[in-house]
C-alpha positions in Angstrom: -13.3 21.7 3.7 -12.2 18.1 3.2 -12.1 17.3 -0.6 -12.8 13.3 -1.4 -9.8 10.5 -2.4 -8.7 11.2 -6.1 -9.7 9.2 -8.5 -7.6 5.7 -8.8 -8.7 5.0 -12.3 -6.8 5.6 -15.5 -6.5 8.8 -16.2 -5.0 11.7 -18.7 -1.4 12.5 -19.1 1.7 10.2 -20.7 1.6 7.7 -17.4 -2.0 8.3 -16.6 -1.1 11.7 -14.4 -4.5 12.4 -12.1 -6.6 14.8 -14.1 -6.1 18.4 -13.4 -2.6 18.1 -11.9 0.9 17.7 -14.1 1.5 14.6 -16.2 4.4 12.0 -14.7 6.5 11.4 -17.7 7.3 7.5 -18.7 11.2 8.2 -17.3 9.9 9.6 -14.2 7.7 6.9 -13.1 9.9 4.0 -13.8 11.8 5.8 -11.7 9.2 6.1 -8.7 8.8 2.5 -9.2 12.0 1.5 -8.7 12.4 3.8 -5.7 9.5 1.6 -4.0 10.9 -1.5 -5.2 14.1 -0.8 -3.7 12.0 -0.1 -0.6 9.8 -3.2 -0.6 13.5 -5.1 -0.8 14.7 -3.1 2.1 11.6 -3.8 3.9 12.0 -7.7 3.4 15.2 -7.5 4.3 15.1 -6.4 7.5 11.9 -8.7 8.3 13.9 -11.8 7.4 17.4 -10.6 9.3 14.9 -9.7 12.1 13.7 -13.6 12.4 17.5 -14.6 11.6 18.5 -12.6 15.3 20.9 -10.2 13.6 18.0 -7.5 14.5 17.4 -6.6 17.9 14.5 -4.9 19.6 11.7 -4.6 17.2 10.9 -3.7 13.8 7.5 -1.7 12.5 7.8 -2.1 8.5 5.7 -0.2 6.0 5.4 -2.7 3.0 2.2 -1.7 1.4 2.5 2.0 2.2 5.9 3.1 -0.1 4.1 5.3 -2.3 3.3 8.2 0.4 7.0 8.2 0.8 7.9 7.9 -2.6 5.5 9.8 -4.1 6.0 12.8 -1.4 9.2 12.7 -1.6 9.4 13.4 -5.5 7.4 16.4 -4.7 9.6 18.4 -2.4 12.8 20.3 -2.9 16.1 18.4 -1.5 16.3 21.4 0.9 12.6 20.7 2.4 12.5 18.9 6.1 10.9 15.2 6.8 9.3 14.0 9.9 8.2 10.5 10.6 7.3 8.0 13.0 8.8 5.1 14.4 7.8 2.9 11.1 9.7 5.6 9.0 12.2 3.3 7.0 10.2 4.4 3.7 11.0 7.6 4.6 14.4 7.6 5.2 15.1 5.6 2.0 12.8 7.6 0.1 14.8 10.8 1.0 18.0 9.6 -0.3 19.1 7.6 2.4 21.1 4.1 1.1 19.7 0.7 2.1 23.3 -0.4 3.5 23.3 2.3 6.1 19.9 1.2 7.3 19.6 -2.4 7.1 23.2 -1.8 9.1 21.7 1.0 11.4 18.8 -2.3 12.1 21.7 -4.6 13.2 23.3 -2.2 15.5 26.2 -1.9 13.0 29.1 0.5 13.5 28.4 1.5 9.6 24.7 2.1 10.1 22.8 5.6 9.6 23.2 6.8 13.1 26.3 4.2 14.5 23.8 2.5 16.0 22.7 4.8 18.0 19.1 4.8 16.8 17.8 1.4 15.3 14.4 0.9 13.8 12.7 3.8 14.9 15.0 6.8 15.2 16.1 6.7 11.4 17.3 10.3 11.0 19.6 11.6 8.6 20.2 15.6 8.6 22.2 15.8 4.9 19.3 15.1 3.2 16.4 16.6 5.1 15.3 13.5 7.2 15.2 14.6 11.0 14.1 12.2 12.8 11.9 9.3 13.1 9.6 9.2 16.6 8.6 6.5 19.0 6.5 8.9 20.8 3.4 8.9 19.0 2.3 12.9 17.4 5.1 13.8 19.3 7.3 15.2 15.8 4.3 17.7 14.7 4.8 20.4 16.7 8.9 19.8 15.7 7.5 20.1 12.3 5.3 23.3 13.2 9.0 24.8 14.6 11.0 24.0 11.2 8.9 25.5 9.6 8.7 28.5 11.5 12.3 28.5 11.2 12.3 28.2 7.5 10.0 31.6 7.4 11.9 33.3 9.6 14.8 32.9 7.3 12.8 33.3 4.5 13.8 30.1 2.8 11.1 29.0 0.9 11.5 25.3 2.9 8.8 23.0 3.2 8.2 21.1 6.6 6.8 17.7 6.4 5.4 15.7 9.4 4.1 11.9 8.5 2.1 10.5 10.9 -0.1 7.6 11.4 -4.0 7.7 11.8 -3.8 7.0 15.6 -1.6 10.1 15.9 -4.8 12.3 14.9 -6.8 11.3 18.7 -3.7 12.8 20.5 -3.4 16.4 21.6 -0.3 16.9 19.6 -1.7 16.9 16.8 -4.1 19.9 17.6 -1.9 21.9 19.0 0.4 21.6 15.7 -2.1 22.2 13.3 -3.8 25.2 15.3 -0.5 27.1 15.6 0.7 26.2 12.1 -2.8 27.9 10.9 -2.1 31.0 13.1 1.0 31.6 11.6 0.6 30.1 8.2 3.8 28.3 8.8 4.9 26.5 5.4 3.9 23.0 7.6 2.5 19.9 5.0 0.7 17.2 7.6 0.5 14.1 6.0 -1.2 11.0 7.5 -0.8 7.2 6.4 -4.2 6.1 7.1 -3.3 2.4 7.5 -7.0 2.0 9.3 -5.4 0.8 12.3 -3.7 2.4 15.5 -1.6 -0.1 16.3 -4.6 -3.0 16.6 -7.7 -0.7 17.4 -10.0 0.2 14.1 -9.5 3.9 14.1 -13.2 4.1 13.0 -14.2 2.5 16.3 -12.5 5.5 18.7 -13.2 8.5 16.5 -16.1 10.9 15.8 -15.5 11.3 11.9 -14.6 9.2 8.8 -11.7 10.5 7.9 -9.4 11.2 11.3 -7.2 13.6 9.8 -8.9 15.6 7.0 -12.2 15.8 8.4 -10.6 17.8 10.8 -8.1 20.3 8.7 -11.7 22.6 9.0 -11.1 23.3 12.7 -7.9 24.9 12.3 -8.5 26.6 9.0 -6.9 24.6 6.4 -7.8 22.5 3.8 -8.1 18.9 3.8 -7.5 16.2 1.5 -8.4 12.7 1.1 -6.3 10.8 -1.3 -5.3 7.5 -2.4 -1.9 6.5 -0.7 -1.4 3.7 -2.5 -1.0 5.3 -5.7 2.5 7.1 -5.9 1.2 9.6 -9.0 -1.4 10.4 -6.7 0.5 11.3 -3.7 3.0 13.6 -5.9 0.8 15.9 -7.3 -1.1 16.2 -4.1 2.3 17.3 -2.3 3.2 19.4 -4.8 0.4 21.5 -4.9 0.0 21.4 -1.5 3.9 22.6 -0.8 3.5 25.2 -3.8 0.6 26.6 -2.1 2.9 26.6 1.3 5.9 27.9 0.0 3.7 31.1 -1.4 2.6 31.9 2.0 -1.0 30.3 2.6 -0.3 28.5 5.1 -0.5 24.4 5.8 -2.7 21.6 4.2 -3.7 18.4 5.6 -3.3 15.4 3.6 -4.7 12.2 4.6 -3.3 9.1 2.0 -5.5 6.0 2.6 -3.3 3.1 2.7 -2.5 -0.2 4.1 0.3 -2.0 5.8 1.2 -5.7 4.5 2.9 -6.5 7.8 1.6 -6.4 11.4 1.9 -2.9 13.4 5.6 -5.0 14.9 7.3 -7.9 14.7 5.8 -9.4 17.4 2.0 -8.9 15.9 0.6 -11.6 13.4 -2.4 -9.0 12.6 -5.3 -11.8 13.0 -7.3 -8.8 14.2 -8.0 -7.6 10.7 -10.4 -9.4 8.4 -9.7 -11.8 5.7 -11.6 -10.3 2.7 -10.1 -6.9 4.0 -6.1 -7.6 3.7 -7.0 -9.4 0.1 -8.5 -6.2 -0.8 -5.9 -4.2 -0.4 -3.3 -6.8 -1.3 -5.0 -6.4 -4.9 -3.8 -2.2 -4.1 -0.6 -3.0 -4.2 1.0 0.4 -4.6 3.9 -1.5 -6.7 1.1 -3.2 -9.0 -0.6 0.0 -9.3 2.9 1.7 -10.7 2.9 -1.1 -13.1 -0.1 -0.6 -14.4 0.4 3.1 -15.2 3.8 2.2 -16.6 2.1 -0.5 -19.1 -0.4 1.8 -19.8 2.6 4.1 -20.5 4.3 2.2 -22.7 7.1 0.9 -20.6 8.4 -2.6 -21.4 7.8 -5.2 -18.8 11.5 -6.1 -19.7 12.0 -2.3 -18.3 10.1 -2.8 -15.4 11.9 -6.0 -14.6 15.2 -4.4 -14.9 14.1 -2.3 -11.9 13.1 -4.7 -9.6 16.5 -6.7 -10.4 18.8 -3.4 -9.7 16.4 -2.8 -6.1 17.2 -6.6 -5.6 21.3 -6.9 -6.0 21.4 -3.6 -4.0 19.5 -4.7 -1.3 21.1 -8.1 -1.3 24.7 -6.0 -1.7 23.5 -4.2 1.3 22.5 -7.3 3.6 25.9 -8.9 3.2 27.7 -5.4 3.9 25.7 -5.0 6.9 26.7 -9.0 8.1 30.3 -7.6 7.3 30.2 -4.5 8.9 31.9 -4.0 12.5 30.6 -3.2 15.7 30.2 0.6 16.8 33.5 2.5 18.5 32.5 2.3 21.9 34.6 5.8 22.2 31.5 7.3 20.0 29.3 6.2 22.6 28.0 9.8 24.0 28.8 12.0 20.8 26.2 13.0 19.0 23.2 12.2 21.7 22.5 15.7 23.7 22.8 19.4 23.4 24.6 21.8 26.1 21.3 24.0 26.2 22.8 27.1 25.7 22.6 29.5 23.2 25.6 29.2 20.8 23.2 28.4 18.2 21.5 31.4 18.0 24.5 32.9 16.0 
């Protein structure tokens, strides 16, 4: 049974925590904020080095859409295992990964995440639970469904998390993960960033039902949940009962977070296709507007609040220069790290 968006309205709790679900303390939501701050810096960053040359290929940026990451990343265990897609940067940086080793993994920098090995859309970083970002659209959910398998095998009590976009939900992947994470109740958390778009196509124009990925949680067994994505208290409390309810063994949740990208799907899209009236509405959503409102209504000090955004900036712009700085991969490192043997020294 889908269950409707959560109310985005001011609400119980010391920083207006949803009702029914645990307050956010004052501490912890500056926090949050400064997390998506440091995000939306990140983000800007790599947009402006992108039309400076000094990134190559191209870029899919998710200003507008930090508080899934944010937010579902405050509400899972260091331990627990990420998923995402090719615009996956939040991600990364919202699990713990540092904006030098990005924006440097962007310009093909010897220092970056994966020694430039994987630019803007294979983010992955195993130490703190980030495997992988995709190209291949849905094509990380049945990994997911397999981590998580793995983590009840072992008995672990992990949490496996796949992020996906809206268009993800029209391709067979995305069946075939859920249906076998229901049969097994595999501790599997499917989260979808409902941007309204795949790519440039209104996902209401190609799809049966309103809402692409909860409206079908029902076939397969498990709940689904429609919530607002822009709002980072929001998204916590819905990932943490959803992975409370996973880690006791019943089974996987869908949870589809209505947001909005600021950007274009790439680099090379100017987003003309999407009306006037609609990007100011969301605009007005700013996730990082939304967090400030919760944090006046709080009582946090702008002066607080300011503070934060001025840390996210000097580390971002600490980062840029370091990344400028930073030499060219070791050719020598070329083929390490790329493939597996295929044989089965892993099992022990």
């Amino acid at each position: 049974m889908t269950t409707p968006m959560t109310s985005t309205g001011p609400a119980s709790g010391p920083a207006g925590g949803p009702p029914g679900g645990p307050p956010i303390g004052a501490a912890e939501l500056l926090t949050l904020y400064e997390r998506m701050a440091l995000i939306r810096a990140t983000e800007k960053a790599a947009y402006d080095l992108f039309m400076l040359g000094l990134v190559k290929g191209t870029t899919h940026l998710a200003a507008g859409q930090e508080a899934v990451a944010v937010g579902a990343s405050a509400a899972l265990r260091a331990d627990d295992y990420v998923f995402a897609t090719y615009r996956g940067h939040h991600h990364a940086l919202a699990r713990g990964a540092s904006p030098a080793e990005c924006l440097a993994e962007l310009m093909s920098k010897g220092t970056g995440m994966c020694k430039a090995k994987g630019g803007s859309m294979h983010l992955t970083k195993a130490t703190v639970g980030m495997l992988g970002s995709y190209a291949i659209v849905g094509s990380h959910l049945p990994m997911a469904a397999g981590a998580a398998w793995s983590a009840r095998i072992r008995g672990t009590g992990q949490v496996a998390v796949a992020f996906f976009g809206d268009g993800a939900t029209n391709i067979g992947a995305f069946h075939e993960a859920l249906n076998l994470a229901s049969v097994w109740k595999l501790p599997a958390l499917f989260i979808c960033e409902n941007n309204l778009y795949m790519e440039y196509t209104p996902i209401s124009q190609v799809t049966a039902v309103a809402n692409p990925a909860a409206d079908r949680a029902a076939a397969y067994a498990m709940p689904g949940h429609v919530i607002d994505g822009n709002d980072v208290v929001v998204v916590k409390q819905a990932v943490a009962e959803a992975a409370d309810r996973a880690r006791r063994g019943d089974g996987p949740t869908v949870i589809e977070a209505r947001t909005y990208r600021h950007y274009g799907h790439s680099r090379a899209d100017p987003a003309k296709y999407r009306p006037a009236e609609e990007v100011e509405s969301w605009l007005r959503r700013d996730p990082l507007d939304i967090a400030r409102s919760r944090l006046q209504a709080a009582g946090v000090p702008p002066t607080a609040v300011a503070e934060a955004d001025e840390r996210a900036d000097r580390v971002v712009k600490d980062a840029i220069e370091a990344g400028k700085n930073a030499p060219d991969p070791d050719p020598a490192e070329a083929l390490t790290d790329v493939w597996a043997d295929g044989g089965a020294a892993w099992r022990t």
